[in-house]
Structure formats: C-alpha cells, structure tokens
LOLUM-841413 format. One record per residue (C-alpha): x, y, z; residue number from 0; residue in three letters. Coordinates in Angstrom, 3 decimals, always signed. Example, Ala and Ser with C-alpha at 12.3 -4.5 7.8 and 13.67 -1.06 7.14 Angstrom:
<tikols>
+----------+----------+----------+-----+------+
!       px !       py !       pz ! pos ! code !
+----------+----------+----------+-----+------+
!  +12.300 !   -4.500 !   +7.800 !   0 !  ALA !
!  +13.670 !   -1.060 !   +7.140 !   1 !  SER !
+----------+----------+----------+-----+------+
</tikols>
This chain:
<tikols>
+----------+----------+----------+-----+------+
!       px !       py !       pz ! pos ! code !
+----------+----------+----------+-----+------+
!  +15.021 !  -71.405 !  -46.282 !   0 !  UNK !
!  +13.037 !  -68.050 !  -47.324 !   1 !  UNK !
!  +16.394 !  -66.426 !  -47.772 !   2 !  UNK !
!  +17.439 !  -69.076 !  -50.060 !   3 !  UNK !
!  +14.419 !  -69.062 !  -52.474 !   4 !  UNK !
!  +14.681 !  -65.108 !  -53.309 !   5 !  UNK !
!  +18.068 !  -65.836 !  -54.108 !   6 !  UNK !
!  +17.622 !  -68.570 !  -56.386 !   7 !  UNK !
!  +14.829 !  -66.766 !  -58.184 !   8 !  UNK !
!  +17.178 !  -63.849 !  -58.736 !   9 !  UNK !
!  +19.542 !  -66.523 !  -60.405 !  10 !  UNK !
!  +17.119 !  -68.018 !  -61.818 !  11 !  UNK !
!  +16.112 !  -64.920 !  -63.593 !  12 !  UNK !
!  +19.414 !  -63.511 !  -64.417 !  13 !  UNK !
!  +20.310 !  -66.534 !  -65.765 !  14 !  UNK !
!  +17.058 !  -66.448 !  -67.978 !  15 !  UNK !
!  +18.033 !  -62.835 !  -68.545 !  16 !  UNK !
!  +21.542 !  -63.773 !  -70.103 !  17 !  UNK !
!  +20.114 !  -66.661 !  -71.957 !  18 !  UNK !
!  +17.919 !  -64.240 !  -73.908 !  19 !  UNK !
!  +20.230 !  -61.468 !  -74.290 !  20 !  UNK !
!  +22.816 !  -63.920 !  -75.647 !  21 !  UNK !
!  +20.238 !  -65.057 !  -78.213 !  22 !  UNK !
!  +19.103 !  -61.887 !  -79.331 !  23 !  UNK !
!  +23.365 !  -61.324 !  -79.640 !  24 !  UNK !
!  +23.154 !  -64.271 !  -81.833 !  25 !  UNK !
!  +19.969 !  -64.355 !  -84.049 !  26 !  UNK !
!  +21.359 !  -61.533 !  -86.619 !  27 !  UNK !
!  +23.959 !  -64.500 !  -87.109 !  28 !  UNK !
!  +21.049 !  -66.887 !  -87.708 !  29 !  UNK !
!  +19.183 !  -64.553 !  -90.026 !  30 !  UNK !
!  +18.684 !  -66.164 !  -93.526 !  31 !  UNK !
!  +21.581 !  -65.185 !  -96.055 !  32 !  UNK !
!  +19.690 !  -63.497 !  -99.012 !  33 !  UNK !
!  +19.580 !  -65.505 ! -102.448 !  34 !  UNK !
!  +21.178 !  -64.545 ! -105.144 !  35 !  UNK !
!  +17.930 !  -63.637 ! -106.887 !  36 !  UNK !
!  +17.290 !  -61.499 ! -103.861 !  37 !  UNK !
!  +20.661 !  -59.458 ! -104.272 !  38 !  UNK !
!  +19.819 !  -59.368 ! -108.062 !  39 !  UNK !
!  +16.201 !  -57.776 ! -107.556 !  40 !  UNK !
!  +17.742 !  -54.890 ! -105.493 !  41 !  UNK !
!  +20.221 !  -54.013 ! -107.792 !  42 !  UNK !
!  +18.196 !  -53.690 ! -110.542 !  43 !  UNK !
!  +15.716 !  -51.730 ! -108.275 !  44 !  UNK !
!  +18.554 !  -49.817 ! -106.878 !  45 !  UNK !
!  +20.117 !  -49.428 ! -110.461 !  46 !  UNK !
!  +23.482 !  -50.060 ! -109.433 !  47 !  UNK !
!  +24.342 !  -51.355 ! -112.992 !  48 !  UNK !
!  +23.632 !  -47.506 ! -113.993 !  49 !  UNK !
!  +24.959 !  -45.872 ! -111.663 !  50 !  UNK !
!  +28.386 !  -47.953 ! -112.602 !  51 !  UNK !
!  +27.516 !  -46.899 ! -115.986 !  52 !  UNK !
!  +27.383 !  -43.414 ! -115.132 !  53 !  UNK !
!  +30.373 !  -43.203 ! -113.353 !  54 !  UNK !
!  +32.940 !  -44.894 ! -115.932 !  55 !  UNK !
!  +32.987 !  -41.873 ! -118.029 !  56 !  UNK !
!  +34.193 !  -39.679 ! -115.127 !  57 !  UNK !
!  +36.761 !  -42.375 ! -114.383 !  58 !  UNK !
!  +37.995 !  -41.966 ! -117.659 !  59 !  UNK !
!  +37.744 !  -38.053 ! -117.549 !  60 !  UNK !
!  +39.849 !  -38.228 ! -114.266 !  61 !  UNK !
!  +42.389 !  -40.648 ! -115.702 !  62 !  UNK !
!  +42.603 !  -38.576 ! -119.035 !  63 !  UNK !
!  +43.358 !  -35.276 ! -117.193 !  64 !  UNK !
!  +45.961 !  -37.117 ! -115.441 !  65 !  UNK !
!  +47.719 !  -38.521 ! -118.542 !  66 !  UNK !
!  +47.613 !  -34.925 ! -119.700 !  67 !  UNK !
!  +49.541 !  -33.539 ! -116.745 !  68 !  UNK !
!  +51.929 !  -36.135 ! -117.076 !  69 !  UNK !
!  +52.058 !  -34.844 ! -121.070 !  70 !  UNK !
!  +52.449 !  -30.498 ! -119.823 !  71 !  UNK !
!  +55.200 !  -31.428 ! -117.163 !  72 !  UNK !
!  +57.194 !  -32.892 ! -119.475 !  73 !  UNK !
!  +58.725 !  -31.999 ! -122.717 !  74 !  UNK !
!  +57.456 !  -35.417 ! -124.837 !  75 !  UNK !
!  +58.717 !  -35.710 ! -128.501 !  76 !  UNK !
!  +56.837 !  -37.709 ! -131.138 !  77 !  UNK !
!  +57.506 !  -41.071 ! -130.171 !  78 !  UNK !
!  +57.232 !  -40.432 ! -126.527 !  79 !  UNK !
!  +53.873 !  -39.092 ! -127.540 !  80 !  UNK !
!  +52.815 !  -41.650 ! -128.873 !  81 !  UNK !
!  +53.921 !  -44.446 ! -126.382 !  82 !  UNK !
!  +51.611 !  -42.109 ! -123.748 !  83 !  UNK !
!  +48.635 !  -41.877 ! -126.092 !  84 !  UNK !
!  +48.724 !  -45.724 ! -126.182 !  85 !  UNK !
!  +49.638 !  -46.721 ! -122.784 !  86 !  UNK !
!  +46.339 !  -44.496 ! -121.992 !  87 !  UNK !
!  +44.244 !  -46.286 ! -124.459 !  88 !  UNK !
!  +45.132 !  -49.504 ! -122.519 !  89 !  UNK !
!  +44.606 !  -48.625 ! -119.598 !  90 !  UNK !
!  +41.490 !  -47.125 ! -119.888 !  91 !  UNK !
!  +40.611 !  -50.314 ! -121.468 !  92 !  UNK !
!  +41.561 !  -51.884 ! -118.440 !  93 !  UNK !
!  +39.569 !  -50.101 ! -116.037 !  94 !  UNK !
!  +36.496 !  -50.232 ! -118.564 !  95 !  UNK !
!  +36.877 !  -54.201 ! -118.198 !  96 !  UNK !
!  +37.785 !  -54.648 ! -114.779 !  97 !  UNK !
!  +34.663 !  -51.699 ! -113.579 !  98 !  UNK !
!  +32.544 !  -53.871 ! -116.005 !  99 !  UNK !
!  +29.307 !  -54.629 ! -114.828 ! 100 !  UNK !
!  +30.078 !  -58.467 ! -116.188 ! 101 !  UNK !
!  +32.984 !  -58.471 ! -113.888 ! 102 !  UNK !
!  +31.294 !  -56.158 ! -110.824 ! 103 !  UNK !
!  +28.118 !  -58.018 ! -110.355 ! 104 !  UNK !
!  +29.447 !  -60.975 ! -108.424 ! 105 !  UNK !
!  +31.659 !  -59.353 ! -106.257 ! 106 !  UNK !
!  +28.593 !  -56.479 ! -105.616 ! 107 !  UNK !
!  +26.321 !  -60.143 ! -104.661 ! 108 !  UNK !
!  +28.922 !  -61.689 ! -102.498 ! 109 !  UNK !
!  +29.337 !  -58.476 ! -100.704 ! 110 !  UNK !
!  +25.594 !  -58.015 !  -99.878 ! 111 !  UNK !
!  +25.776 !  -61.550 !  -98.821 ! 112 !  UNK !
!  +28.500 !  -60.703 !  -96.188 ! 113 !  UNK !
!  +26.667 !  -57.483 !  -95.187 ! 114 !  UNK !
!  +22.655 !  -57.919 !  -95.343 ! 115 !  UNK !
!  +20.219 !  -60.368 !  -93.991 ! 116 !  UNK !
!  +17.538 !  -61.118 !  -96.786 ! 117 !  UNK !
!  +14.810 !  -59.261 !  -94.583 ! 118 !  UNK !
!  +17.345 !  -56.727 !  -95.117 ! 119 !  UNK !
!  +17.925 !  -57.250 !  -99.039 ! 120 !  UNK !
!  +14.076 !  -57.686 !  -98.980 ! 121 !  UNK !
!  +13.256 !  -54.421 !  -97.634 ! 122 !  UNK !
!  +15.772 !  -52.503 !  -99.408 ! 123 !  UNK !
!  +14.351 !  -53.936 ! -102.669 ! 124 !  UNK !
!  +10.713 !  -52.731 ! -101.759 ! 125 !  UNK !
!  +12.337 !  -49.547 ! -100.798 ! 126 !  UNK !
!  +13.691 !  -48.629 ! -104.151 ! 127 !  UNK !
!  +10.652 !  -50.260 ! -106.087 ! 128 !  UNK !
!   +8.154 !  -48.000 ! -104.355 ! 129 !  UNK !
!   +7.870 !  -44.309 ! -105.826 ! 130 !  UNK !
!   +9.870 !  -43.175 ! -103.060 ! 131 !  UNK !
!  +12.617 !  -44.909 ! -103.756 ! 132 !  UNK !
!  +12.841 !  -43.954 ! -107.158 ! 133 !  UNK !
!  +12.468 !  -40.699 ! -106.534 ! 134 !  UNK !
!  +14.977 !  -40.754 ! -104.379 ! 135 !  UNK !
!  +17.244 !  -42.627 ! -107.044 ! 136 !  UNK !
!  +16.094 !  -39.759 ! -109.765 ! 137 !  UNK !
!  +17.384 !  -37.211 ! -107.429 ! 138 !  UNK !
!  +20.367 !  -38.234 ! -106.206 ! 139 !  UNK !
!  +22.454 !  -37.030 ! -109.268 ! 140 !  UNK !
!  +21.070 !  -33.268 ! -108.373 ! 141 !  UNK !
!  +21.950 !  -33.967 ! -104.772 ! 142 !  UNK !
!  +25.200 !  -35.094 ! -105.300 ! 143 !  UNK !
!  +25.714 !  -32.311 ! -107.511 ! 144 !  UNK !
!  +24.132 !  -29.279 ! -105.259 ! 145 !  UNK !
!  +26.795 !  -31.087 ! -102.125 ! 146 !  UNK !
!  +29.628 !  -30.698 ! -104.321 ! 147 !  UNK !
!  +28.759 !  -26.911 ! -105.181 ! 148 !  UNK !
!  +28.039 !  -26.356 ! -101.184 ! 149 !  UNK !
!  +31.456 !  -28.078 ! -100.574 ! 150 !  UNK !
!  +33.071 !  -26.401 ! -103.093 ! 151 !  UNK !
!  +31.863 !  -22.940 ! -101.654 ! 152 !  UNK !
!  +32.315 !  -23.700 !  -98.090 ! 153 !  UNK !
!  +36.143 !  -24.766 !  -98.807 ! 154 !  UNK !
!  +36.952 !  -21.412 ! -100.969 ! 155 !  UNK !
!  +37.583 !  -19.146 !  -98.244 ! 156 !  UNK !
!  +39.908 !  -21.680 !  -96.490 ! 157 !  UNK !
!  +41.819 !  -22.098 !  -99.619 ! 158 !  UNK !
!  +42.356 !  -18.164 !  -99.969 ! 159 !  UNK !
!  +43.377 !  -18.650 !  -96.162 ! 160 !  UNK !
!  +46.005 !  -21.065 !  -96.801 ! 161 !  UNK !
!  +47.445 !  -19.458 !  -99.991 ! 162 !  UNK !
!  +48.655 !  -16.612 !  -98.034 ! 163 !  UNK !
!  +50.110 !  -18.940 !  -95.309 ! 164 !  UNK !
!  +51.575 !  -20.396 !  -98.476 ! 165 !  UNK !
!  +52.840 !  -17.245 !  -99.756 ! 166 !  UNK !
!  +54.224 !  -16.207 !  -96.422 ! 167 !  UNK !
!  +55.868 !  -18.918 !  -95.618 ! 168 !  UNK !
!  +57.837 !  -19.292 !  -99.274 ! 169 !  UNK !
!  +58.473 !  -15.269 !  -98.626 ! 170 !  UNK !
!  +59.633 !  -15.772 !  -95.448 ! 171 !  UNK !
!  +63.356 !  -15.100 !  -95.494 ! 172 !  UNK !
!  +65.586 !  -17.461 !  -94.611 ! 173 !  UNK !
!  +67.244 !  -17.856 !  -91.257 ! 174 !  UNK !
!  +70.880 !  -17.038 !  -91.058 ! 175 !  UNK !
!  +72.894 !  -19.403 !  -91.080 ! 176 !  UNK !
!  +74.733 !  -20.429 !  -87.566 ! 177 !  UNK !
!  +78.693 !  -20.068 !  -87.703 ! 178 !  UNK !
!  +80.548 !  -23.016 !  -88.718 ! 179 !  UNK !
!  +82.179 !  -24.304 !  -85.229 ! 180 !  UNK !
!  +85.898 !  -25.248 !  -85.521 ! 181 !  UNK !
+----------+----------+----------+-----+------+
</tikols>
C-alpha cells in the first residue's frame, strides 16, 4: 500500500501538471479581442495613417519610373504616347484609392484583431503615446534612411564582384561545337 500512494501522488501531480500547462497553452486564446476603439487609439498613436501617407508618393515614384522604362525600351509614337501617359494616370489613381487610408483602416483593425490581445493593443498604445515612443516614431525615417545607405554600401563591392563574373562569363568563348553524328 506505501508503494501505491507515491505512485498516485506522482499521477496525481503530473496530471495537475498537464492540466496547468494545457491552460496556460490555452489562455492567449481566451485573452480579450481588443475593441475597435482600442485598435483605433494605437494607430493614431502609432501614426500609421502617416506613415501610409508618406509612403504613397514613393509608390507613385516607383510606378512612374517604371512606366518610363516601359516608354525608353520602346520606340512609342504620339498616340502610343499618349495611351501610356493615361493608362498611368489611372492606375496611379487606382493605387491612390485602393492604399487609401478610407479603404486601409478596416483591413489594418481586423488584422490587429487576428494578431493582438487588447493587453497587447493596450500596451502598444501606451508605448507610442509616451515620449519614447514618439521619439522612436520621429526617428524612424532617419533610421530607415541611414539602413538603406549601410545596405547600399555593404552590397557595392559584391555588385563590382558579380559584374566581372558577368563580364567573364558573356566573354567567355563559346564551346565548339561537337560533330554532327551520321
């Protein structure tokens, strides 16, 4: 009977043991969704609206350059011309009204409803409200900027690299052809 009870209490425990872990597995699941007024607060603390805002004109910068390429590697008359110059115009229309804020916002709430808890949502709000986070939100731009400079510097030495592997193989003469068999 003694060996029983140590054995029991071991179940016992492990038992109590998986109960817990499987609630703690769980409770994330149970957290409270944030409200919609939750989601709202940290965006406007966050500035997301701004940051959208700020990025649309680079969109547009991208998809102009592109619309110019497509202009040089081709010889367009008039008309042709024309037809491009408006098919740009609507399409930079389009992405203005589809990367609307108007049209963003929900989708930007419904996806912090799939991804946060509202202690998260909560947090993160306080976060960018605090002097902290807007500093960190005023310095981002820099940031981003200074990484793409770094990036851009780190990569140049690997693109000199792999223009001469370019060059040498288009320089590379040909192999001989093999005899025709009969």
């Amino acid at each position: 009977m003694s060996l029983i009870r140590p054995m029991a209490r071991r179940g016992l425990s492990r038992l109590t043991l998986a109960l817990v872990l499987g609630l703690a597995a769980i409770a994330p699941a149970l957290a409270a969704p944030p409200s919609d007024a939750d989601i709202n607060r940290l965006l406007a603390a966050s500035r997301a609206q701004s940051m959208l805002d700020t990025m649309l004109p680079q969109i547009e910068a991208m998809q102009r350059q592109q619309f110019q390429q497509v202009a040089q590697q081709r010889q367009l008359d008039a008309t042709q011309q024309a037809q491009l110059q408006r098919i740009e115009q609507r399409t930079s229309q389009t992405v203005r009204q589809a990367l609307s804020w108007k049209e963003l916002r929900p989708m930007y709430v419904d996806l912090y409803k799939q991804t946060f808890s509202k202690e998260d949502v909560l947090a993160m709000a306080e976060f960018y409200e605090s002097s902290a986070g807007q500093s960190l939100l005023d310095k981002t731009p820099a940031l981003m900027q200074n990484v793409m400079v770094a990036i851009q510097t780190k990569m140049q030495p690997l693109f000199v690299d792999l223009q001469k592997d370019l060059e040498a193989i288009v320089n590379e003469p040909a192999p001989a052809a093999a005899p025709a068999r009969k």
